[in-house]
C-alpha positions as CSV (number, residue, x, y, z in Angstrom):
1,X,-65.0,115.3,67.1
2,X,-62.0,115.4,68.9
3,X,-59.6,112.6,70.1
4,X,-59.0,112.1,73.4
5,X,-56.7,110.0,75.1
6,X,-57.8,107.4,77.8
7,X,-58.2,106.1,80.5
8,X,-60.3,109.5,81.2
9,X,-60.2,108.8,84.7
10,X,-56.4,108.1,85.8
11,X,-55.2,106.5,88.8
12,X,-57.5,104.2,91.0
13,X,-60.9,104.3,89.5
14,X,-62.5,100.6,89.1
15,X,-65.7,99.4,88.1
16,X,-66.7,102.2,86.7
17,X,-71.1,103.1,86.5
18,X,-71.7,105.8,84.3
19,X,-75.3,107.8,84.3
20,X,-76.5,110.8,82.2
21,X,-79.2,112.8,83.5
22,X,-79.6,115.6,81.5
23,X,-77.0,117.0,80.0
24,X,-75.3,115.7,83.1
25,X,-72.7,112.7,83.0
26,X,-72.2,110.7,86.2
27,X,-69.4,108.2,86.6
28,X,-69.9,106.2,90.1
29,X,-66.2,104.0,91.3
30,X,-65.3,101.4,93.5
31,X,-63.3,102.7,96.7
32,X,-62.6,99.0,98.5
33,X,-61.1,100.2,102.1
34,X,-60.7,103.8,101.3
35,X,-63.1,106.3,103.4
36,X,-65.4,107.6,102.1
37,X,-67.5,105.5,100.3
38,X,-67.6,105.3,96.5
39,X,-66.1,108.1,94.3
40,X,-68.8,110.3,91.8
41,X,-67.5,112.2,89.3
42,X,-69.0,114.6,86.8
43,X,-68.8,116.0,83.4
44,X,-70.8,117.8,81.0
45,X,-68.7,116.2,77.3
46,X,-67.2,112.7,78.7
47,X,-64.2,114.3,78.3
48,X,-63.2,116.5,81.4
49,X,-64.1,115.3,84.7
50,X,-64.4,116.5,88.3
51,X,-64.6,114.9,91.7
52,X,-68.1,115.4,93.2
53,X,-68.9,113.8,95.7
54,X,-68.1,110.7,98.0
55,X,-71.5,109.9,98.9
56,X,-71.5,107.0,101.8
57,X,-69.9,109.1,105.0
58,X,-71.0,107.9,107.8
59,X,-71.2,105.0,110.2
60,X,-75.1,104.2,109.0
61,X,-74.0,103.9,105.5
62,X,-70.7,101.9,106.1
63,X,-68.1,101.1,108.3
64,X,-65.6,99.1,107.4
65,X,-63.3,98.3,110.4
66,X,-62.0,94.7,110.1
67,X,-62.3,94.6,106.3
68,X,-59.4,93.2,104.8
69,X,-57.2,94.8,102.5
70,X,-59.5,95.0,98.7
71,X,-62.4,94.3,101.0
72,X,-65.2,97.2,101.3
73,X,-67.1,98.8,98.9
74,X,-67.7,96.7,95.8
75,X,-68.5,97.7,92.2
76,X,-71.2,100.8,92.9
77,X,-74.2,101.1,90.1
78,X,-75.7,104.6,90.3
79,X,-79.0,105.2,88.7
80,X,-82.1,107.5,88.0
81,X,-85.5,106.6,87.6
82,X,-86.7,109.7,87.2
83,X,-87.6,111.3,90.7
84,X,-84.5,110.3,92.4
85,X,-80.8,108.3,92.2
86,X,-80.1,105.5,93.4
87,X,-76.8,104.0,94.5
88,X,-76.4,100.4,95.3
89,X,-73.1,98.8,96.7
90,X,-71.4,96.3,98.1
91,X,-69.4,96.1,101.6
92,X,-67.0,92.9,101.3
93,X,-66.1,91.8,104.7
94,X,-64.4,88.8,103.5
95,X,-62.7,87.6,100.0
96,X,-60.2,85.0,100.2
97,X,-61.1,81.2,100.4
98,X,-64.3,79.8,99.2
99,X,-66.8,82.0,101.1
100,X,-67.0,85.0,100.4
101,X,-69.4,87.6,103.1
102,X,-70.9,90.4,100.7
103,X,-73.4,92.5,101.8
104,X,-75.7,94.9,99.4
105,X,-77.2,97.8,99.9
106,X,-78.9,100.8,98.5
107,X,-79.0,104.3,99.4
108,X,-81.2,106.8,97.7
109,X,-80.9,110.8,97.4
110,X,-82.6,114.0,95.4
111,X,-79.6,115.3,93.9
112,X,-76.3,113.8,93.2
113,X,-74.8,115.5,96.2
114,X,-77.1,114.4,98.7
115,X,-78.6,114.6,101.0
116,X,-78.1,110.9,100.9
117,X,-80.3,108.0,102.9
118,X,-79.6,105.6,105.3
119,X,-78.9,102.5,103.1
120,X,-81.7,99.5,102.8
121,X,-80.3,96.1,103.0
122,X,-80.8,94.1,100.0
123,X,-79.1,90.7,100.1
124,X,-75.5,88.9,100.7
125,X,-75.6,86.1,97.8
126,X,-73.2,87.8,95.8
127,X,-71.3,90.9,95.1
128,X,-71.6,93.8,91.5
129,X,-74.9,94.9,92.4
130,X,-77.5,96.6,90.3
131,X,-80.5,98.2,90.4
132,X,-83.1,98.1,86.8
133,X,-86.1,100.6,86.2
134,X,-88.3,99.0,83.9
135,X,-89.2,101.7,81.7
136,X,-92.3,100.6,80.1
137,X,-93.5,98.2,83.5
138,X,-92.0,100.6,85.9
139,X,-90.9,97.6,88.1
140,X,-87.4,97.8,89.1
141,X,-85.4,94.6,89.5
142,X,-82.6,93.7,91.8
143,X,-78.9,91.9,90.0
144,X,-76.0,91.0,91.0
145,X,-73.7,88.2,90.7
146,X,-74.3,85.0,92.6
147,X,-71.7,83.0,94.5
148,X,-71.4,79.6,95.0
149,X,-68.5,78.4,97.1
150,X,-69.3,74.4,96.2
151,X,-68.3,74.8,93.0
152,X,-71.7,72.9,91.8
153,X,-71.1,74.0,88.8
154,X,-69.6,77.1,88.9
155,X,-67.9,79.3,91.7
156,X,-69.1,82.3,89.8
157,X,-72.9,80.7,89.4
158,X,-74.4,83.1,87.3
159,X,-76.5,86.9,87.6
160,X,-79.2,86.5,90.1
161,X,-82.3,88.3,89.9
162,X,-85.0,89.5,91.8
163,X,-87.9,92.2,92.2
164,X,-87.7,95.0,94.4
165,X,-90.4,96.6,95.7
166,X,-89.4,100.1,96.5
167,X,-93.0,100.6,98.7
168,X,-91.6,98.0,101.4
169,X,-87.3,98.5,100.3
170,X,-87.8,94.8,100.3
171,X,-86.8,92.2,97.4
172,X,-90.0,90.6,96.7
173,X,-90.9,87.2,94.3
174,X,-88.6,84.7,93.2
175,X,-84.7,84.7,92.8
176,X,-83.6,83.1,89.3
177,X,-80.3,82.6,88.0
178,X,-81.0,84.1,84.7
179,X,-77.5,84.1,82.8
180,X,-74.3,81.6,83.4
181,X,-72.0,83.3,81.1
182,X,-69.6,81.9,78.5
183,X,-66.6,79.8,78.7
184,X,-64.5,82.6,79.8
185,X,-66.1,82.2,83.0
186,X,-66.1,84.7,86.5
187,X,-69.2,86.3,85.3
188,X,-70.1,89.2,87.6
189,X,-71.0,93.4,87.0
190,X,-73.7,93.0,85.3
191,X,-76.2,96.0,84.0
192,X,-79.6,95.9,82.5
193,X,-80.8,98.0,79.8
194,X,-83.7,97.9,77.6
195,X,-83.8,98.8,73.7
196,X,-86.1,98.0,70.8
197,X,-88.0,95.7,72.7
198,X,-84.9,93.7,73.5
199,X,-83.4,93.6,77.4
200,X,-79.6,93.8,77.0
201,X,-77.4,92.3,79.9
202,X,-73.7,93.3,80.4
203,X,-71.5,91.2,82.5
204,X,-67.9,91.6,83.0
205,X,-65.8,88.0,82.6
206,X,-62.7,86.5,83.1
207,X,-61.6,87.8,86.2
208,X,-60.3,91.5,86.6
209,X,-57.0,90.4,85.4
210,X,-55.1,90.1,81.9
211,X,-58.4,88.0,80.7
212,X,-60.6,90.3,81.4
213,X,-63.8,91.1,79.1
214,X,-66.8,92.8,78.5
215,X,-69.6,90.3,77.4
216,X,-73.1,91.5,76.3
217,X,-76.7,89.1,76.3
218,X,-80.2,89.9,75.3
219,X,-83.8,88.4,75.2
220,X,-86.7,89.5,74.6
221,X,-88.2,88.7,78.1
222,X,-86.8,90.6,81.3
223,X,-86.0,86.4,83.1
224,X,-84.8,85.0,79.7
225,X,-83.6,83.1,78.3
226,X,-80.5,85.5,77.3
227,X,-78.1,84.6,74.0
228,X,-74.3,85.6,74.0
229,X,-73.4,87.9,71.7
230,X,-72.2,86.7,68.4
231,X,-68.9,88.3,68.9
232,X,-69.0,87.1,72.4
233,X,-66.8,89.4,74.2
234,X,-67.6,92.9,72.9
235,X,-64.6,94.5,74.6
236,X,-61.7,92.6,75.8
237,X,-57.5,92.9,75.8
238,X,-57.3,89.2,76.3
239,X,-55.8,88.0,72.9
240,X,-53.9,91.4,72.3
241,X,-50.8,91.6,75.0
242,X,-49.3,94.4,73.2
243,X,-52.3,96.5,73.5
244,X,-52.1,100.3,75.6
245,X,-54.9,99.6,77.1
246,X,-55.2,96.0,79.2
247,X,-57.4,94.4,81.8
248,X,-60.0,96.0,80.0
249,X,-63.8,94.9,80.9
250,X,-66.4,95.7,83.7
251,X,-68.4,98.6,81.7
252,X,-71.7,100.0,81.3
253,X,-73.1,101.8,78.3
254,X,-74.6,105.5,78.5
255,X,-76.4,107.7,75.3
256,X,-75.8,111.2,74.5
257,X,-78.2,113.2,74.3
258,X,-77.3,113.4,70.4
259,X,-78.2,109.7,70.4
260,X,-74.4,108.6,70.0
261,X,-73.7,105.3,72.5
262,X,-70.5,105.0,74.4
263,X,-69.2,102.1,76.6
264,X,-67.5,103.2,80.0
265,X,-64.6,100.5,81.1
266,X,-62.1,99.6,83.3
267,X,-58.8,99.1,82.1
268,X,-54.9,99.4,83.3
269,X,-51.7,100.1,81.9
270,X,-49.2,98.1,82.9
271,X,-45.6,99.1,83.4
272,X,-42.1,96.8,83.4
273,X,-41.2,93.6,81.7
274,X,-43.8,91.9,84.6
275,X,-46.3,94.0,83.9
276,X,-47.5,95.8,87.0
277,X,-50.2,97.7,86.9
278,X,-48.9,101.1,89.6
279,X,-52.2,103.1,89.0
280,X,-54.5,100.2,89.6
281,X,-57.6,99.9,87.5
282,X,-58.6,102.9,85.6
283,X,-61.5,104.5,84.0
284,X,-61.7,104.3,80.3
285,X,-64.4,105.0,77.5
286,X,-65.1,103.8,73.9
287,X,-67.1,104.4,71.1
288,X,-70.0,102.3,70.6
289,X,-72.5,102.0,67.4
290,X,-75.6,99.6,67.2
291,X,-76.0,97.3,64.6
292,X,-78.5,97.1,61.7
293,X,-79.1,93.3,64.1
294,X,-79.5,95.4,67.0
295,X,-76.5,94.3,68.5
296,X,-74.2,96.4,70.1
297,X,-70.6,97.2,68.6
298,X,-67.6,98.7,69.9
299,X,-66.1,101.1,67.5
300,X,-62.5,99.5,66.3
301,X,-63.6,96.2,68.2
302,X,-62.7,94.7,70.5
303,X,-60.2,95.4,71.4
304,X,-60.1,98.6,73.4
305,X,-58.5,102.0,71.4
306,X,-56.4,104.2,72.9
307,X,-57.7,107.2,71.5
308,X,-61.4,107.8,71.3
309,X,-63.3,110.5,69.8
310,X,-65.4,112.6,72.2
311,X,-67.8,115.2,71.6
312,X,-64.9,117.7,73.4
313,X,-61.3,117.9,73.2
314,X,-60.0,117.1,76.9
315,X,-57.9,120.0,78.6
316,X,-55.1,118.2,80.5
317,X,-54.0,121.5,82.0
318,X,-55.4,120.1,85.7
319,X,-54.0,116.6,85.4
320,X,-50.7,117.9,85.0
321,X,-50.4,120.9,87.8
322,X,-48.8,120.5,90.5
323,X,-51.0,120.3,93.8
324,X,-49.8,122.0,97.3
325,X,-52.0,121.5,99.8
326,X,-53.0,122.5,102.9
327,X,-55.6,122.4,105.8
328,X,-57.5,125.8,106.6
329,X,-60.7,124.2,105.0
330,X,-60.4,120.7,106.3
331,X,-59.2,117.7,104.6
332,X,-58.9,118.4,100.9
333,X,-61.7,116.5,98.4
334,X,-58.2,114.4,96.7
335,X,-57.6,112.6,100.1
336,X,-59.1,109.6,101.8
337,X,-58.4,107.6,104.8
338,X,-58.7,103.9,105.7
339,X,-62.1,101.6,106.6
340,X,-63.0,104.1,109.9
341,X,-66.4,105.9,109.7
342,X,-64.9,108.1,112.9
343,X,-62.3,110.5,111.4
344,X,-61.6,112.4,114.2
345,X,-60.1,109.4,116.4
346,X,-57.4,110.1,113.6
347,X,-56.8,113.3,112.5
348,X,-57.8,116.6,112.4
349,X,-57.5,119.9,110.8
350,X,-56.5,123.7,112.0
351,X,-58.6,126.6,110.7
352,X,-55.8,128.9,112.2
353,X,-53.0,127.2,111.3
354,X,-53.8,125.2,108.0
355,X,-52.3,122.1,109.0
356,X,-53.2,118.3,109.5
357,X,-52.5,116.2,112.6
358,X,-52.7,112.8,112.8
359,X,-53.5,111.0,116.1
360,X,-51.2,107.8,116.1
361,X,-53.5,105.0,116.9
362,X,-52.5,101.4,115.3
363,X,-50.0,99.7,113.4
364,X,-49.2,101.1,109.5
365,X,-51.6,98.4,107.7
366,X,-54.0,97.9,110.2
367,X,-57.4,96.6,109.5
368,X,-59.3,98.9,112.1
369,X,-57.6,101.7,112.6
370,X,-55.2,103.3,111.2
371,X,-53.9,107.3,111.1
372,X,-53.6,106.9,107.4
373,X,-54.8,110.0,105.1
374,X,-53.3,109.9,100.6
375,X,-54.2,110.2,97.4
376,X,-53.9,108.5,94.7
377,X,-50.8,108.3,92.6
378,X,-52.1,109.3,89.4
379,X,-48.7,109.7,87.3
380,X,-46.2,107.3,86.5
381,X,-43.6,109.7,88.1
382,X,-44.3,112.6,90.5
383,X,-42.5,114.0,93.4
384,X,-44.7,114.3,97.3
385,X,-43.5,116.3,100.1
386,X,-44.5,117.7,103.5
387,X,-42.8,119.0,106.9
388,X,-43.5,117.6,110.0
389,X,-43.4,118.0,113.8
390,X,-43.1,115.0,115.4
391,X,-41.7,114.4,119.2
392,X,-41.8,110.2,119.5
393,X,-40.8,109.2,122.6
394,X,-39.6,105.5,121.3
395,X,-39.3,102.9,119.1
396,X,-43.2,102.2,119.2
397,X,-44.0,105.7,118.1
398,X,-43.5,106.6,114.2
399,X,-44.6,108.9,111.3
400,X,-44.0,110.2,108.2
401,X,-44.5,109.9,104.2
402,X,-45.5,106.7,102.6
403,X,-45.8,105.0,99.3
404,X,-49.0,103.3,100.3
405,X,-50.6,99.9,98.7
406,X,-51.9,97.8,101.3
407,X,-50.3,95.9,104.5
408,X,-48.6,93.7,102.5
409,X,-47.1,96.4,100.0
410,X,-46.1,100.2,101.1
411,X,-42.7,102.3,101.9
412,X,-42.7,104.3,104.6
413,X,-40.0,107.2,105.7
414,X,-40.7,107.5,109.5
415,X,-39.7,109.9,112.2
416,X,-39.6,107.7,115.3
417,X,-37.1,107.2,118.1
418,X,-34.6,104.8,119.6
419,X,-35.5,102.8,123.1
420,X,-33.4,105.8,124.5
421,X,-35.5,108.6,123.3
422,X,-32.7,109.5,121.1
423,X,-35.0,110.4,117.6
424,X,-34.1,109.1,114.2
425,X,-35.2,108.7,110.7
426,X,-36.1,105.0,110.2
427,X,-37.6,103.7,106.9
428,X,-40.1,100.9,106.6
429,X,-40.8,98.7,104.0
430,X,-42.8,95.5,103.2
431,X,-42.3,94.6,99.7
432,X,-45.0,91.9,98.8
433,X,-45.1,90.3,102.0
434,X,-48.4,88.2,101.5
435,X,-49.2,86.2,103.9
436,X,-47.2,87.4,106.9
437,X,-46.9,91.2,106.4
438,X,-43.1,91.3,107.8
439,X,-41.3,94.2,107.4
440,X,-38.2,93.9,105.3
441,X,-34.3,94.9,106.2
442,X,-34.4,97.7,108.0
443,X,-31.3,99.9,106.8
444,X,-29.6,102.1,109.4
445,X,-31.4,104.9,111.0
446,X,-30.5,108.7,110.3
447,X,-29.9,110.1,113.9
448,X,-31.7,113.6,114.0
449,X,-31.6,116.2,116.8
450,X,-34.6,115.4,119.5
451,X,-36.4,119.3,118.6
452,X,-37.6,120.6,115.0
453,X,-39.4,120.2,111.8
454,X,-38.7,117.2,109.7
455,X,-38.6,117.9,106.0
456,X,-39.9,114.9,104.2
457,X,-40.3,114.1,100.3
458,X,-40.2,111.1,98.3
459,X,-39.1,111.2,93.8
460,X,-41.0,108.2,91.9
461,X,-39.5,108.0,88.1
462,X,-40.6,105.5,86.7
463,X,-39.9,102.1,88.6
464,X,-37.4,104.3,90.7
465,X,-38.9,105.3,94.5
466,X,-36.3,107.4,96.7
467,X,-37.1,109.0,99.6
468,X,-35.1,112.6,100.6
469,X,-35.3,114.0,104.2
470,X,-34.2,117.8,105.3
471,X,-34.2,118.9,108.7
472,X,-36.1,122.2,109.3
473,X,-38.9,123.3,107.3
474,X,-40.2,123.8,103.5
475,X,-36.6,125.5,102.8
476,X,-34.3,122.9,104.3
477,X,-32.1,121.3,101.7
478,X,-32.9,117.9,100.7
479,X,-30.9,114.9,101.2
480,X,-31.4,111.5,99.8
481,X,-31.7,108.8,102.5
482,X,-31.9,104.9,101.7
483,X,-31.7,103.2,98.7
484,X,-33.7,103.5,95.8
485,X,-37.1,101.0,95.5
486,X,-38.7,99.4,93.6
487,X,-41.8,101.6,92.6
488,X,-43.3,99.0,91.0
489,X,-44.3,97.1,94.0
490,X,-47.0,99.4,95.2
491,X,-49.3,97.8,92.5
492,X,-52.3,95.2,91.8
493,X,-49.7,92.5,90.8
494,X,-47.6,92.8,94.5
495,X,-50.9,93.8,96.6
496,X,-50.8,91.3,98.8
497,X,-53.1,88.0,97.8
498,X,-52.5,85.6,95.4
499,X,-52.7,86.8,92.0
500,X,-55.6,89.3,90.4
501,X,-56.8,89.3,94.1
502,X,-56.0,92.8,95.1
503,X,-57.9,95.6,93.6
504,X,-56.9,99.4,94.6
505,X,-53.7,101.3,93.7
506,X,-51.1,103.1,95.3
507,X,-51.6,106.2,97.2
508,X,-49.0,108.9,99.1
509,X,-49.9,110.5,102.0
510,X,-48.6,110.5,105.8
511,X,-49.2,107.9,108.7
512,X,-48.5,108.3,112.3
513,X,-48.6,105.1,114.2
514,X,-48.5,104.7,118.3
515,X,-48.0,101.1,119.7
516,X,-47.8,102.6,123.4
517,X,-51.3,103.2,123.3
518,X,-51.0,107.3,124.5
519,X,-52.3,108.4,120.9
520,X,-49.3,110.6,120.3
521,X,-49.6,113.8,117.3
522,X,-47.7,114.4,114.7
523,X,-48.4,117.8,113.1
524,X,-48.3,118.4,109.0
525,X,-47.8,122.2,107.5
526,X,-48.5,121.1,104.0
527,X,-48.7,117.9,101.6
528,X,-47.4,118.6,97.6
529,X,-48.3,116.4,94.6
530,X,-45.9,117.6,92.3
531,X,-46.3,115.5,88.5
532,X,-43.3,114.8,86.2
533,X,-43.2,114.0,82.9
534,X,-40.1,111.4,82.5
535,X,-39.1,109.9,79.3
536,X,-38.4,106.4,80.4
537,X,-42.5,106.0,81.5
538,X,-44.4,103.6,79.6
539,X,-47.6,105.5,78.7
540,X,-48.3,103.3,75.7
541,X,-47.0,100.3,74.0
């Protein structure tokens, strides 16, 4: 079989749940704040995969105005149980401190692309959800993680679990803590499987940082009592700082329909002597075997391999073209927006015209709402462009291109104005700014005639982020403007919280914000993702 290089899903793709229905492969991500709700890719070889489907996308199924930054949609786990799938998620309204407010749900649709259902509320007692069918009781049982903010033992207390009666969508008979982890500790994402008359529990531990792991249990009863796993940790970076692949843990196993057994993970690749991890948490896979003890191994163990062999070669023409996009068909399937389940309080889209505009509504890192629309950086280096039309009548009116983390991490090349009207190019930037969120040095604006298009474009090599600007349209002739940043920044390590607490990735796109409150437009012909290959990335170690 061929060798194929991970992660296989690049850029900001966490906690990943992978399902095979047929000869059909389904990979279900976290998206935290970004709208809409939970990412669903597809393949037919676990090698090449496609974007779906986004399947919570309206106000019923979430809204997540208020969440903080890494807040939202928690750790998805999509499943079939043979009439129907079943998605089950968590919206995190709050994080930090000792309580956290996590609330599950579960939505339910015929096909993978819908139509999708209303969502049932499970519980709140913890976050990582999942949803069990019994295969030979066909009862279906209710897990997830369960939080304990006294401490008494344990923070992270152990896997809840529960009954759910799908008759009444209600969770039914008692809740038992059925598994407490190791010594690593953080035990959360767990999945249940069944094999050989053994159920098998995967749980993620040690946090989603550098300690990270993938931990596997088993008993022969569906409550318990569940042994560890003689190795322990079945897949884990944690003791190997030089590996390509780090962070790696938070999986679940899938079977192809050859009978060969693979183990879906997150992981990240770091960049720069302090490790930063630009392109979030990714999507990687790994060979698995079972044992003649019917435990489960990971092929090369366990540390995770860079290069895994598939049952197809991956073609990494599409990774590497470069995207130009525009807006006759709406907003294009790579983009998202922030937390709103109302999308047209913040943009909109012209058949005629092809372009985006964006309705400037709150402050660049709001909570609520925000005229925010990316995609995820994907590439270590890449270059992003648009024009713009923009007519700001003051300070408290701005828009442009941004290197987007979260409120505490972005730069952001703005159009805006001066008290007098007189319009300038202004850039913004808040570089790790946790807990405040103040902006840093501004450096002087670029005065720019009060009429015209705005070329705008941004060149990331590397750690290196410089922004260009061009006045007129897609022709103008670039010039640089500011100095150049610290890429780097826009990452998990500098997201905003203390350390291992923020969870995306960085994103480009354009913002329009409008303090006055008039919900001023600024107009977009086009958005490029251009990707370079650079010789001083870090791809591997």
């Amino acid at each position: 079989m061929p060798l194929v290089r991970n992660p296989i899903l690049p850029g900001f793709n966490p906690d990943p749940s992978v399902l095979r229905v047929g000869d059909d492969y389904y990979i279900a991500t976290s998206t935290f704040e970004w709208y809409p709700g939970v990412q669903i890719h597809h393949s037919r070889d676990l090698a090449n995969w496609t974007l779906l489907t986004r399947p919570l996308t309206r106000k019923a199924q979430l809204d997540m105005r208020g969440d903080p930054d890494s807040c939202g949609v928690w750790a998805p786990c999509l499943t079939h149980d043979g009439d129907k799938f079943w998605l089950v998620y968590t919206d995190v309204k709050r994080k930090d401190g000792s309580f956290k407010d996590t609330h599950n749900y579960i939505v339910t649709a015929p096909t993978i692309t819908g139509p999708w259902s209303d969502p049932v509320y499970t519980n709140s007692s913890g976050f990582d959800p999942s949803l069990f069918h019994d295969p030979d009781t066909g009862k279906k049982y209710f897990i997830n993680m369960l939080w304990d903010h006294r401490r008494r033992p344990l923070l992270f207390a152990g896997i809840a679990m529960q009954e759910f009666d799908p008759a009444t969508n209600t969770l039914v008979g008692p809740r038992r803590n059925i598994y407490t982890g190791t010594d690593l500790a953080l035990v959360e994402g767990p999945h249940l499987y069944k094999r050989n008359g053994w159920y098998y529990l995967l749980t993620a531990e040690g946090g989603t940082g550098y300690d990270h792991a993938c931990t596997l249990a088993r008993a022969r009863s569906i409550w318990g009592p569940y042994e560890t796993h003689p190795q322990k940790h079945i897949l884990t970076s944690k003791d190997h700082p030089h590996a390509a692949l780090q962070r790696a843990g938070h999986g679940d196993i899938v079977d192809t329909p050859a009978g060969k057994t693979y183990l879906i993970h997150l992981s990240g690749r770091p960049t720069t002597q302090l490790r930063r991890c630009v392109l979030g948490r990714e999507t990687s896979i790994q060979e698995a075997f079972w044992g003649t003890d019917d435990w489960l191994y990971i092929k090369n163990g366990p540390v995770p391999s860079l290069f895994v062999d598939l049952p197809a070669a991956r073609d990494d023409t599409p990774y590497w073209a470069a995207q130009r996009y525009t807006f006759a068909g709406g907003l294009p399937a790579d983009f998202q927006w922030l937390r709103t389940p109302e999308p047209e309080r913040i943009f909109t889209t012209s058949p005629e015209k092809g372009t985006l505009t964006l309705i400037g509504r709150e402050a660049v890192g709001s909570w609520f709402e925000q005229a925010l629309v990316a995609r995820r950086q994907t590439h270590f280096s890449y270059d992003a462009e648009t024009v713009m039309s923009f007519a700001p009548s003051d300070e408290r009116q701005f828009a442009g291109l941004t290197a987007y983390y979260c409120r505490f991490n972005f730069f952001y090349l703005t159009v805006t104005a001066h008290s007098d009207g007189q319009r300038e190019l202004l850039i913004m930037s808040s570089e790790a700014s946790w807990p405040l969120g103040n902006l840093g040095a501004f450096g002087a604006p670029v005065v720019i005639p009060n009429d015209g298009k705005v070329r705008l474009a941004v060149t990331v090599r590397g750690k290196a982020l410089q922004f260009w600007y061009g006045l007129g349209g897609e022709e103008a002739e670039l010039e640089k403007i500011g100095p150049v940043f610290d890429a780097s920044i826009v990452s998990d390590e500098c997201g905003g919280h203390q350390l291992h607490g923020s969870f995306t990735g960085a994103f480009v796109g354009v913002a329009a914000s409008d303090l006055n409150g008039t919900a001023a437009e600024a107009e977009f012909d086009y958005f490029v993702y251009r990707p370079v290959e650079f010789e001083g990335d870090r791809y591997e170690v």
